[in-house]
C-alpha positions in Angstrom: 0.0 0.0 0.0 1.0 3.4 -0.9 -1.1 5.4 1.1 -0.1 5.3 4.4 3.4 6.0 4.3 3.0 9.0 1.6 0.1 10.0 4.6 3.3 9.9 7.4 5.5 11.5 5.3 3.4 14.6 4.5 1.5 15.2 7.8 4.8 14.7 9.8 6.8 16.7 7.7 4.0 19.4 7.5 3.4 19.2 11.5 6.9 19.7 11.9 7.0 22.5 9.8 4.1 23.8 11.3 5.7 23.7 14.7 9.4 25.5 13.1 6.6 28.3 12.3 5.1 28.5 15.8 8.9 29.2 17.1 10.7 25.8 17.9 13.9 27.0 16.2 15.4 23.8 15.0 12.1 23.2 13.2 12.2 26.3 10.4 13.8 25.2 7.5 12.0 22.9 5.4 15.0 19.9 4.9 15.0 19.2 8.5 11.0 19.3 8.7 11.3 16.9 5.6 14.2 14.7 7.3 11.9 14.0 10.3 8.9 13.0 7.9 10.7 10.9 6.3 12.1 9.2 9.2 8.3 8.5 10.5 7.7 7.3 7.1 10.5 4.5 7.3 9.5 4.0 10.8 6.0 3.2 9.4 7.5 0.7 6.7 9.7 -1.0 8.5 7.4 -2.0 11.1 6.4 -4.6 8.5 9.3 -6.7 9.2 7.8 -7.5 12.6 4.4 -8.5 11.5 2.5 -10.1 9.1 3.4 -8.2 6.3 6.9 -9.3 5.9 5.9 -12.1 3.6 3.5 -9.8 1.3 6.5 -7.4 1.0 8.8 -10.2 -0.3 6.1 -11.2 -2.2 6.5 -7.9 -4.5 10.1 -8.0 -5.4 10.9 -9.3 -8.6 12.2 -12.5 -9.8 15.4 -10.6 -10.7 16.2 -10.3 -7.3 15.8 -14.0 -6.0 18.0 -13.4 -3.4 16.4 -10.6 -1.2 14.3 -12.7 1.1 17.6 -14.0 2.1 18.8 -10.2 3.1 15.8 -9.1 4.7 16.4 -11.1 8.1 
């Protein structure tokens, strides 16, 4: 699915953003705003590894890559 971590990644990003223009300092400029999204986003993702979703991931890569179900431990 798509949805939910392009979701994280622009409501974090934006909330942090939103908080650099309220006055937290650290927060203003719009790479560090974007750094902390995505961070949340691949937060989000890799949570998949500990669940049931782990299988429908390696499910998706291609036959090209044989191999990465081996990687991904």
């Amino acid at each position: 699915m798509l949805w939910p971590p392009l979701i994280t990644l622009l409501a974090v990003t934006l909330l942090l953003r939103a908080a650099g223009a309220a006055g937290i300092r650290p927060l203003r400029s719009w790479h560090t705003s974007l750094c902390g999204g995505l961070a949340a986003m691949f937060t989000l993702t890799g949570t998949a590894h500990f669940n049931g979703v782990r299988e429908d991931l390696i499910a998706m890569v291609p036959p090209a890559l044989p191999l990465l179900s081996c990687w991904s431990h």
